[in-house]
C-alpha positions in Angstrom: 160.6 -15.7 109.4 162.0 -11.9 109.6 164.8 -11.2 111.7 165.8 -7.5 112.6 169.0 -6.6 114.4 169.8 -3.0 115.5 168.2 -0.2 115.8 165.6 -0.2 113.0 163.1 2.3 114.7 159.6 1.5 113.1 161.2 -1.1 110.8 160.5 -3.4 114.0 156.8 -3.2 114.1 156.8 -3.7 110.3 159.0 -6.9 110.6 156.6 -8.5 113.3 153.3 -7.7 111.4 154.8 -9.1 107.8 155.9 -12.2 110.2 152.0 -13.0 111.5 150.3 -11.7 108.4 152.6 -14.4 106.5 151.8 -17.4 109.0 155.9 -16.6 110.5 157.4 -15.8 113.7 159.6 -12.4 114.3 163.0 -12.8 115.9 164.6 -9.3 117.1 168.0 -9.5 118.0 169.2 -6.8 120.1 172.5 -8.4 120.7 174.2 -9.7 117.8 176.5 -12.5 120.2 172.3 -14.1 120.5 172.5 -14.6 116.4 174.1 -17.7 116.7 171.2 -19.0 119.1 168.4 -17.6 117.2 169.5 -19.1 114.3 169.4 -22.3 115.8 165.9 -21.5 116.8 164.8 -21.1 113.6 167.1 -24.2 112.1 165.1 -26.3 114.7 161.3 -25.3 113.9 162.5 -25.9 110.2 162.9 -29.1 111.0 159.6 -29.5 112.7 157.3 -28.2 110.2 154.0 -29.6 108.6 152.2 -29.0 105.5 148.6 -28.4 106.1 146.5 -28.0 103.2 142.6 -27.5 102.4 139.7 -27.2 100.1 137.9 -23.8 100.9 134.0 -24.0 101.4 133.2 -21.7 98.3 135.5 -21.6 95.2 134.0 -18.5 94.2 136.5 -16.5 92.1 135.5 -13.3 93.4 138.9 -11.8 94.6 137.1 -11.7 98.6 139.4 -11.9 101.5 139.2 -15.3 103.0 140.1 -16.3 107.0 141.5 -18.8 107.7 141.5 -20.6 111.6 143.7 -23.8 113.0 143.0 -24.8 115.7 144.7 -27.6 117.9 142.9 -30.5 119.1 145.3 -33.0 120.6 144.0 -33.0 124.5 146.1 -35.8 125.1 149.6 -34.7 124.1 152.6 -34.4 126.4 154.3 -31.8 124.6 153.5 -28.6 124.1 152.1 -27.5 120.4 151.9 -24.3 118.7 150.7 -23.3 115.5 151.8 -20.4 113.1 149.7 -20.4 110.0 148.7 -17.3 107.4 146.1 -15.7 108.8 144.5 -15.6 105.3 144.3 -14.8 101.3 142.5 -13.2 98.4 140.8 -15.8 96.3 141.2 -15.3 92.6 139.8 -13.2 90.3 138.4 -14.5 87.0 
């Protein structure tokens, strides 16, 4: 999560890309008295968080840039899901 209040100039467009390259969400605040809200935003997705984990398809240690896609397949939910996830890694060197 990265949250930016004020005027940070370019700083803002830095904030939002660490936020989707690391799987987060960017919250600017451009009026401190919405703080107290936001932060209760973010308290509440804590809370509804899951742990997805995965075996990639090669284990090559070969230090490559790996994707990585989730997708949502739950046609017959009621409530609306969303998905935040890192985007991707490096795999290892040996």
């Amino acid at each position: 999560m990265t949250v930016g209040a004020g005027d940070l100039g370019g700083l803002i467009d830095l904030l939002s890309d660490l936020a989707e390259e690391t799987g987060g969400r960017h919250y600017p605040v451009e009026n401190l008295d919405a703080l107290p809200e936001i932060c209760a935003r973010i308290s509440a997705e804590f809370r509804s968080q899951y742990l997805l984990g995965y075996s990639p398809e090669s284990m090559a240690s070969d230090g490559k840039y790996r994707r990585v896609r989730v997708e949502i397949l739950d046609a017959l939910s009621r409530v609306s899901l969303h998905a935040f996830w890192k985007l991707g890694y490096y795999a290892p060197r040996e």
